[in-house]
Each structure stands twice: as C-alpha cells, then as structure tokens.
N, C-alpha and C positions, 0 to 999 in steps of 0.2 A: 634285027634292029628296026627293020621295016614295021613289021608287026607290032613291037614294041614302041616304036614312034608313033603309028598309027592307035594305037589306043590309049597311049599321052593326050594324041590330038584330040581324040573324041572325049575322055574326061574332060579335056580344056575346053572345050564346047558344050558337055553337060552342066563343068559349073557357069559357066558366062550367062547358059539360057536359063538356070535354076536364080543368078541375078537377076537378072532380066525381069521374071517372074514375081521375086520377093520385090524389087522396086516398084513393080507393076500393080501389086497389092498394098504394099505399104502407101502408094500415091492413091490409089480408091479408097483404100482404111480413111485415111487421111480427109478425103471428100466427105467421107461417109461422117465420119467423128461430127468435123465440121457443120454440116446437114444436120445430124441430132441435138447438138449445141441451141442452133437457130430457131429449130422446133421447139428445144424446151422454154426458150427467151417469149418466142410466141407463144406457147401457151400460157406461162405464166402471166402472160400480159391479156390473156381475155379468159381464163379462168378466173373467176373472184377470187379476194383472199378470204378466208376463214373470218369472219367479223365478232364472232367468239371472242377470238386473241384479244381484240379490243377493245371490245362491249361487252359485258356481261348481258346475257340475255332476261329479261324483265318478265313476270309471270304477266298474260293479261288474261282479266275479267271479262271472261266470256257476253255477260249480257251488255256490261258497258259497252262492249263492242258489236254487240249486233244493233245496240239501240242508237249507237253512232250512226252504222248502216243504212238503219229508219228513219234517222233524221235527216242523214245527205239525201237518199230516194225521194221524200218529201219535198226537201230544196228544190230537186232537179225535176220536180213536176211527176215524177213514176208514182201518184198515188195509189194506185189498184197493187202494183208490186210491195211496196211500203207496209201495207196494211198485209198483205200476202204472208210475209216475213213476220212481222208482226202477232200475227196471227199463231203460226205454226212455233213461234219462241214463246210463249206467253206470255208477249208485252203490252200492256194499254197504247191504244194511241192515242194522244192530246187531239180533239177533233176542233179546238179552239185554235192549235199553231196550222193544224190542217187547212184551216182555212184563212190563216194570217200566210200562209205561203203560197197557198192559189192567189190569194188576189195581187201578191208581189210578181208570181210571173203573169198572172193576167195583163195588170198594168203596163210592164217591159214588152210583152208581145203588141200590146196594143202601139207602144212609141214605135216597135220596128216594124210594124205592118200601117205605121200612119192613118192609124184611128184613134187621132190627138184628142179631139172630142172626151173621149173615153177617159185616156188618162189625165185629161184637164177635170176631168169631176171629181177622180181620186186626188188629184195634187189638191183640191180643192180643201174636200174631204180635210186631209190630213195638214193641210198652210199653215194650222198653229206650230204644231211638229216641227215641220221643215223649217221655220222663221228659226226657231229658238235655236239647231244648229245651226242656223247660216248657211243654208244651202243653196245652189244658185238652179237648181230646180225648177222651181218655178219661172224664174226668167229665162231659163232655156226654151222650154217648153214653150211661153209667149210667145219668143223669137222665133221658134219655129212655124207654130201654129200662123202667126203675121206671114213670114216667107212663104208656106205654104198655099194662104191665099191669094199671095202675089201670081204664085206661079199659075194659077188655075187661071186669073184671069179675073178676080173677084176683087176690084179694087175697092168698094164701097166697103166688105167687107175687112180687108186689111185697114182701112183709115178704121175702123170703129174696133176693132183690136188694138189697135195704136192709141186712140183716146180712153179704154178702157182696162186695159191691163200694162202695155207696154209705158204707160204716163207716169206710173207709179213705180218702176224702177230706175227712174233718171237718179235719183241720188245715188243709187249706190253703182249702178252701169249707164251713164252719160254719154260715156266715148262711143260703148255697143250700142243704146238708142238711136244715137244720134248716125251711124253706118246703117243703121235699119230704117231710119225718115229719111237717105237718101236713096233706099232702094223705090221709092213712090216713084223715082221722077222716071224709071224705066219698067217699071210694071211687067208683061210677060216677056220682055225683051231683059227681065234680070239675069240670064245666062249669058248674056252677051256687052254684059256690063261690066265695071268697074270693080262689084259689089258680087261676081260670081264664085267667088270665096266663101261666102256664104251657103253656098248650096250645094257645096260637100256631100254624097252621102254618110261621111265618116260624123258629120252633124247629130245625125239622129244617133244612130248606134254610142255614139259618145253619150248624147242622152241616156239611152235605155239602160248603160254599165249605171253610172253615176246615178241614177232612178232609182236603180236595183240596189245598190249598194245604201242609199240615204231610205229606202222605204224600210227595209229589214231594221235599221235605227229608229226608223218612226214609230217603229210597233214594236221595238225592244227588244230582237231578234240579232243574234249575231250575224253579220254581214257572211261570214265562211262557217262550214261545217266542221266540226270536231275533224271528221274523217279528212277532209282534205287539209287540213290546215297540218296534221298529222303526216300526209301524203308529201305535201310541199316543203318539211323540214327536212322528213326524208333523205328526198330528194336531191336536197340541197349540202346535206352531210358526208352522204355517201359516197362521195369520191375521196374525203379526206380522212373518213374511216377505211378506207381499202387502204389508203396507203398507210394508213396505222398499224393494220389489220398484217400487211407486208412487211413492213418495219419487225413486228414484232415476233411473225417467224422466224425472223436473222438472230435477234439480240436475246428473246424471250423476256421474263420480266412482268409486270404488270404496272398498273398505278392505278391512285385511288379517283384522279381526275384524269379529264385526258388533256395529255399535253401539246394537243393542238389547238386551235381556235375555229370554232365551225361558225361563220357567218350567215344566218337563215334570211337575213334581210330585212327591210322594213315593213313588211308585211306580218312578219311574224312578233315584232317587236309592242307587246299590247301593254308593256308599261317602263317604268324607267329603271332601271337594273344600276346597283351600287358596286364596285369589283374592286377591293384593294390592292392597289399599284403596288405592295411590296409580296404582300403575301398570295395574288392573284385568288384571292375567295373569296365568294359572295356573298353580301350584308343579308343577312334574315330577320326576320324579329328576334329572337335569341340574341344577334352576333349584329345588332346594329352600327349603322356610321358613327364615327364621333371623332368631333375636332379635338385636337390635342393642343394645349394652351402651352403650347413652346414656341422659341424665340427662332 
C-alpha cells in the first residue's frame, strides 16, 4: 500500500505541476494574443489605407505635367534646371513669362535685402497696374522707404519723401500718415519711441509676400503654380480620404460622389461654386441655378 500510495502521490503531483504549466502558458498566450492585438491597432494606424477604395485613380497627362513642373521651377527662380527639363521633354519655353518671373523675384529680393530704391522703380514702372487693383503697395513701400531714412539718420531726406510720395496717400491712409509725421519728432532715436512698432522686421517681409503676390497680377500671371496649388489640395484632403479609404474596407461599396466634404480652404477657392441644399450637386452650365416661383 506503501508503493501504491506513494505513486498516487506522485501522479497527484505530475497533474498539479502539468496545471501549473498549462496556466503558465495560457497566462503568456494571453500577453502574447493581447501584444498582437496592439500591434495590429498600431499598424493599421500608420499604415495608409488603400485610397483606391475611395478615389478612383485619374489617368495623367504626362507633358501637362512635366510642363506644370517647368512652370513652378521658373516661379521658384531654378531657370537653368527649368529649361534643363524642358529641354530633354521637348517643351518650348516661353522666354517672355521667363522673364516676367525674374523680374517678380528680382523685385521681392530687392524688398528683403532693402534695396527699396530698386523695387520703388519697378512699383513705379507698373503704378497704373497696382492703382486699378487697389493695392496698398505702393504705400507700403513709401512707408518703408520714409522709416528707412529715419533710421540711417537722413532726416532731410525722410521730410522730402514725406512731401513727395507719402502726401499723396493721405486720403486713402491718414491715420498710417499721420503715425509716420510723428516719427520726425524722434528721428534715429525711432526705436526707442512710441512709434517702434513700426520697425518690425515682419514690415518688410509682409511687403515682399503681398509685392509678390500683386506683381504676378500686374503682369497677368497667376499668383500660385498649377503644381503647388495641386500639392495644397492634396494636402489638405488627405486625411479625410484615409478615412474614407478605412471606412470602405469595413463596409465595401462604392459611390459616385464622395460622401464626405473636403474643405481646401480659401486659397483654393478661385470662384463662387452653386451646390443644391437638397440634392447636394453642383450647378454646371448644363444643370444651372434656378429660382422656383413657389409660395
């Protein structure tokens, strides 16, 4: 009975430690599962979704899009690369915008490097332009080029910019005149003035955008390139096509519009767009507005 009690006990001990064991793994299975879970929640959260599911993909025109190319590299001053490209696709390049776009960053380098001079001959230049948009251009410019000689130290020459360009936009800027006829009374002590608000560097650069932005108008040239205005829709969609794009591997499906609303902002917004409140589609020449003469 000894014997026989004795290898009772020892089965009763191989099963306890074979529990032991299986609890032991079940509790790490368990970590483990758990751990795989978390992994897939992360991945699925910086993997992209498939934007397929969402958007059909759009054939593009290969040249329209290298000549988009041509024309931001021009924008951005890369002439020698522009023409490079150019060259090797077999595109003409307009040697007229060529040079309607050097003189637009000439002019803007000239504001941020404070060679007013310079860009006062171009503002000059083009004053009829700039008047017919209303642009405040040229009285920036004044103001600055006045401030400017204050600071040097050149008060003869800030009063005779005062009686000769800054005199002539009292009507439409009085209140900014008349903060610039009080910086006279403190001449190279204007940083230590009342009127040191004025001498911002964010002044000029403010210029040189708003310069940049009214000369490409002046010469008829759109202010943004094809390419980036393209880049900045983008941009600006694509967080709400992932989630589309995620949506629509759950439910599957498709649609002919999307049922979300992509907001690109005021930037992208170059005219006024008609959308009916019941049927949410948009007026075309075909399918125009029309009042309906009910009560």
């Amino acid at each position: 009975e000894t014997d026989g009690g004795g290898n009772r006990i020892e089965a009763l001990q191989a099963e306890v430690g074979l529990a032991k064991v299986q609890e032991k793994l079940a509790s790490e299975n368990k970590e483990i599962v758990s751990a795989i879970t978390k992994l897939s929640k992360a991945l699925d959260k910086v993997i992209p979704a498939d934007l397929e599911k969402a958007v059909a993909p759009e054939p593009v025109d290969g040249r329209m899009l290298t000549e988009a190319v041509i024309e931001h590299l021009l924008r951005v001053g890369h002439v020698t690369l522009a023409k490079s490209v150019a060259e090797e696709a077999g595109i003409p390049v307009d040697e007229d915008q060529v040079r309607k776009y050097g003189e637009v960053l000439q002019v803007v380098e000239a504001v941020r490097s404070r060679r007013l001079d310079e860009a006062h001959a171009w503002v000059t230049k083009h004053r009829d332009a700039l008047d017919l948009m209303q642009s405040e251009v040229p009285f920036e410019l004044a103001s600055l080029r006045f401030l400017s000689a204050l600071e040097a130290g050149d008060l003869k020459g800030a009063l005779s910019l005062a009686r000769a360009e800054l005199a002539t936009f009292v009507p439409q800027y009085r209140q900014e005149v008349g903060q610039l006829m009080g910086c006279l009374a403190f001449g190279k002590r204007l940083s230590r003035s009342p009127y040191k608000h004025l001498l911002l560097p964010a002044r000029a650069e403010h210029l040189a955008a708003t310069l940049r932005k009214h000369a490409c108008r002046a010469q008829g040239m759109r202010f943004d390139t094809p390419l980036a205005v393209c880049m900045h829709a983008g941009v600006r969609a694509l967080p709400n096509l992932r989630k589309l794009a995620s949506l629509m591997q759950t439910r599957g499906g498709g649609w002919e519009a999307l049922p979300v609303e992509v907001d690109l902002g005021p930037s992208c917004a170059f005219h006024s767009v008609f959308v009916c409140p019941v049927s949410r589609e948009q007026a075309s020449r075909d399918n125009p507005p029309m009042l309906l003469q009910c009560g």
